[in-house]
N, C-alpha and C positions, 0 to 999 in steps of 0.2 A: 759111508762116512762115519767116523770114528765121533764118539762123543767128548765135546771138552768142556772142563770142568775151569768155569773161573775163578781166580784167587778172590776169595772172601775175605775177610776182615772178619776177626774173634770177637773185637770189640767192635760196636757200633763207633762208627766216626773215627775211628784209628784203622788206616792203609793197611792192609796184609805190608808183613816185610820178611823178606828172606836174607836166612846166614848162613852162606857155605849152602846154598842151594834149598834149601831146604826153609819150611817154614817156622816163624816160633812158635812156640807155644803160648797157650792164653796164658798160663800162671808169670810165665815169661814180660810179656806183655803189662800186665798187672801187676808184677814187680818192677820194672820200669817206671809205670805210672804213679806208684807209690815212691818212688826213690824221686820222681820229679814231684812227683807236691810234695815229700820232706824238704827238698832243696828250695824249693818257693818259702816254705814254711822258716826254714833257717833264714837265707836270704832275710824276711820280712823280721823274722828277729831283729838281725843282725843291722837291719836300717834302722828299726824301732831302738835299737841299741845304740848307736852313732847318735842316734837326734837328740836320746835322752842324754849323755856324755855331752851333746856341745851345748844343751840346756843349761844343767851344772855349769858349765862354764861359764858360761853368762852370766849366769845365775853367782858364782862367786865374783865376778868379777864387779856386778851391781855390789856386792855385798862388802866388797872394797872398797871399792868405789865410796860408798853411803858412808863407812868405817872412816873414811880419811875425811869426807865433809864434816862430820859429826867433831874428828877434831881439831880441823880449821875453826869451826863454830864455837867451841870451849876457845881455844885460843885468843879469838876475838869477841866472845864475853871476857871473857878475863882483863882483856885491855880496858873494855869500856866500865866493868867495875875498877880498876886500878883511878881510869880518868873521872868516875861518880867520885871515888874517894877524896882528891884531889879537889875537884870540885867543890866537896862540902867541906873540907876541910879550909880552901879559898874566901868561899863564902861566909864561913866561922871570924875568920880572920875579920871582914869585913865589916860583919856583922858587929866586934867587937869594936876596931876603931871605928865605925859609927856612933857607937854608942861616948866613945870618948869622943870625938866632936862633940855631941850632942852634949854630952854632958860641961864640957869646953864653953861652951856657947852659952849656956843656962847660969855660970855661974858669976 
């Protein structure tokens, strides 16, 4: 009875695999592995890349957002200074024919 030899594995925990019969090589093997963790590695860029892009956008879109509050908020100081003005200037009024009654009245 003949002795047989079974397929091993170069790397621990990575299956022998054969191409065209034959088996790879470890450098083989270990260029594969390195080509799949570059591609993990981009991959993970390239998520970490998307999140920070849709970040920014958020991020401008608060920042428009705050930009257009800010000049609703001027706009409506401005009214309720226009309407103080008015008001003192109402008041003035008032203040003065007070004073002419008053004075009306006194003599």
């Amino acid at each position: 009875m003949a002795l047989v030899r079974k397929n091993q594995s170069l790397t621990p925990g990575v299956p022998p695999t054969t191409l065209g019969g034959g088996k790879i090589s470890a450098l083989t093997v270990r260029e594969a592995d390195a080509q799949r963790k570059k591609a993990r590695t981009l991959a993970k860029q390239q998520q970490a890349a998307e999140r920070i892009a849709a970040a920014t956008g958020e991020l401008s879109s608060g920042i428009n957002e705050a930009a257009s509050a800010a000049e609703e908020l001027k706009r409506a100081s401005d009214q309720i200074a226009a309407g103080a003005e008015e008001a003192s200037g109402a008041a003035q009024e008032s203040l003065t024919a007070f004073v002419q009654v008053t004075g009306a009245i006194a003599r």
